[in-house]
N, C-alpha and C positions, 0 to 999 in steps of 0.2 A: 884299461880305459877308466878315467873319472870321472867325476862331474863337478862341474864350477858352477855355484850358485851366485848371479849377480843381483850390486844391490837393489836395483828396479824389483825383480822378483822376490827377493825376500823381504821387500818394504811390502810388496803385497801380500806374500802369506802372511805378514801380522794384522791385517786389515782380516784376514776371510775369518768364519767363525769356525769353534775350537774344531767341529768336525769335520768342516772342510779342510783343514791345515793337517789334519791327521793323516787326511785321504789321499793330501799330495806328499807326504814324507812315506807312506805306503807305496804308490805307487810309483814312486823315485826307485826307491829302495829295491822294484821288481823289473828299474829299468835296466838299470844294468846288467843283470841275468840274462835281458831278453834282448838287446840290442846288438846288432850285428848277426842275430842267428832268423833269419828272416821266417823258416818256419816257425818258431816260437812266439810273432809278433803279428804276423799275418791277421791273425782271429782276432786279436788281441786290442791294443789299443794304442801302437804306434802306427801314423798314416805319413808319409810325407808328403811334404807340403812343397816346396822347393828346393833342387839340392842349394844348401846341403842342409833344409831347414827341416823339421818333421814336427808333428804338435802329438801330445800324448793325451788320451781321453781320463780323466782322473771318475769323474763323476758322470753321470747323462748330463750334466749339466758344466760341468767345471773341464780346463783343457788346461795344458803347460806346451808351450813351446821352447823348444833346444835347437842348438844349432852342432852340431862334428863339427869338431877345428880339431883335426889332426887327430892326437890319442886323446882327447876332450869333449864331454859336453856341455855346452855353456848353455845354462838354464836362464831365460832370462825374460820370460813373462807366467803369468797366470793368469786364467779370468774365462767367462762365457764364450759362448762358440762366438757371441756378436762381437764381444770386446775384443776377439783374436783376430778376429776381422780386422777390426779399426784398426789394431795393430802392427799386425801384415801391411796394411795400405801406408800406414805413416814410419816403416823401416826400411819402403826400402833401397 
């Protein structure tokens, strides 16, 4: 499995500051370890959201949603729990 980072989301990690942007290349980095292994994520901070959508908790504050396409994860937002909101409503 990979992950496809589109440019929507990566226009916005340049926008977040340096220690948010850290915190979602960390938490990337721990997704794939832990996706697909359901007890590993349970606790954790993969939730799904819709299949085949799931949003991953970076921060108390900060969230990334991906979407499975096949052997893919397409990364393809960042932002507050509100903004994921907005998000969700205008994708779908």
């Amino acid at each position: 499995m990979e992950i496809r980072l589109t440019k929507r989301f990566l226009a916005a990690v340049r926008r977040l500051p340096a220690v948010d942007a850290a915190a979602v290349d960390s938490a990337l980095a721990q997704l794939l370890a832990t996706f697909g292994r359901p007890h590993a994520h349970t606790g954790g901070s993969v939730r799904p959201i819709r299949a085949p959508v799931y949003e991953l908790r970076v921060t108390l504050a900060l969230r990334v949603v991906f979407a499975r396409e096949g052997d893919e994860l397409k990364v393809d937002f960042v932002g507050t729990h509100a903004e994921v909101q907005r998000y969700l409503r205008n994708t779908r």
